[in-house]
C-alpha positions as CSV (number, residue, x, y, z in Angstrom):
1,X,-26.0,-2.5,-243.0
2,X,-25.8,-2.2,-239.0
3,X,-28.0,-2.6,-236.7
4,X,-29.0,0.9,-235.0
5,X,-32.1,-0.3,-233.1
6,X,-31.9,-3.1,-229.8
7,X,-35.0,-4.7,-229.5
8,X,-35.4,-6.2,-225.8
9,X,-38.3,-7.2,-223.7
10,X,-38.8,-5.1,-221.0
11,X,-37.2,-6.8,-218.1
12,X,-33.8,-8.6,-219.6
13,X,-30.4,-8.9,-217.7
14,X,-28.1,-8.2,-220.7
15,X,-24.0,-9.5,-219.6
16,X,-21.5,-8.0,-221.4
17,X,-18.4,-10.7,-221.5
18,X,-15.1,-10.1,-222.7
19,X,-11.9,-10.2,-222.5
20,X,-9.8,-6.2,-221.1
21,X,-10.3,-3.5,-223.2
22,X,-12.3,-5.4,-225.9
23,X,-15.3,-2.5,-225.9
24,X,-17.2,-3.6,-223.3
25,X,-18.2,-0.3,-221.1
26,X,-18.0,1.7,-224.2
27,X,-20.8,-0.2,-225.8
28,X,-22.8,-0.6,-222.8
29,X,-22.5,3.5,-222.9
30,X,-23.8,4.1,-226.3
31,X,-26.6,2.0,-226.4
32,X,-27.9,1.9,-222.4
33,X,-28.4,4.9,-220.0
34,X,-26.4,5.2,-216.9
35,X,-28.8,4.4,-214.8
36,X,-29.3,0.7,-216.9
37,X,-25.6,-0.3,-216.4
38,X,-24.2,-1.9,-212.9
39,X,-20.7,-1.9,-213.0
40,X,-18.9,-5.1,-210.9
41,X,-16.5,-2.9,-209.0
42,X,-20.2,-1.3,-208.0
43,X,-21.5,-4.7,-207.3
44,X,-17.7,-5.9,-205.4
45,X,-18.5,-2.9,-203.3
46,X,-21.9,-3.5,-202.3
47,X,-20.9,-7.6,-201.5
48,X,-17.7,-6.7,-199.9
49,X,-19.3,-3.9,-197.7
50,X,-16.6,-1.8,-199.3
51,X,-13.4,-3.4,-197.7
52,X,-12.3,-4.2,-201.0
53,X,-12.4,-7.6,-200.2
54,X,-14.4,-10.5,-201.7
């Protein structure tokens, strides 16, 4: 029977790894709210002041 529940302590870093297209972002989506999910383009952005570069 699945799992429908995600028990976490309150502060936990939770990395989603994989490999393209494998589910990642779609998980995160059902089970966290927006606000709970940094995205690494977000991240590249905020490093890279936006130039796109790294």
């Amino acid at each position: 029977m699945p799992q429908d529940t995600l028990k976490l302590p309150e502060l936990s870093l939770i990395l989603l790894i994989g490999s393209t297209s494998a589910g990642k972002s779609t998980f995160a989506r059902r089970l966290f709210r927006p606000t709970e999910i940094v995205s690494p383009g977000a991240c590249r952005g905020l490093v890279a002041n936006g130039t796109g570069r790294s």
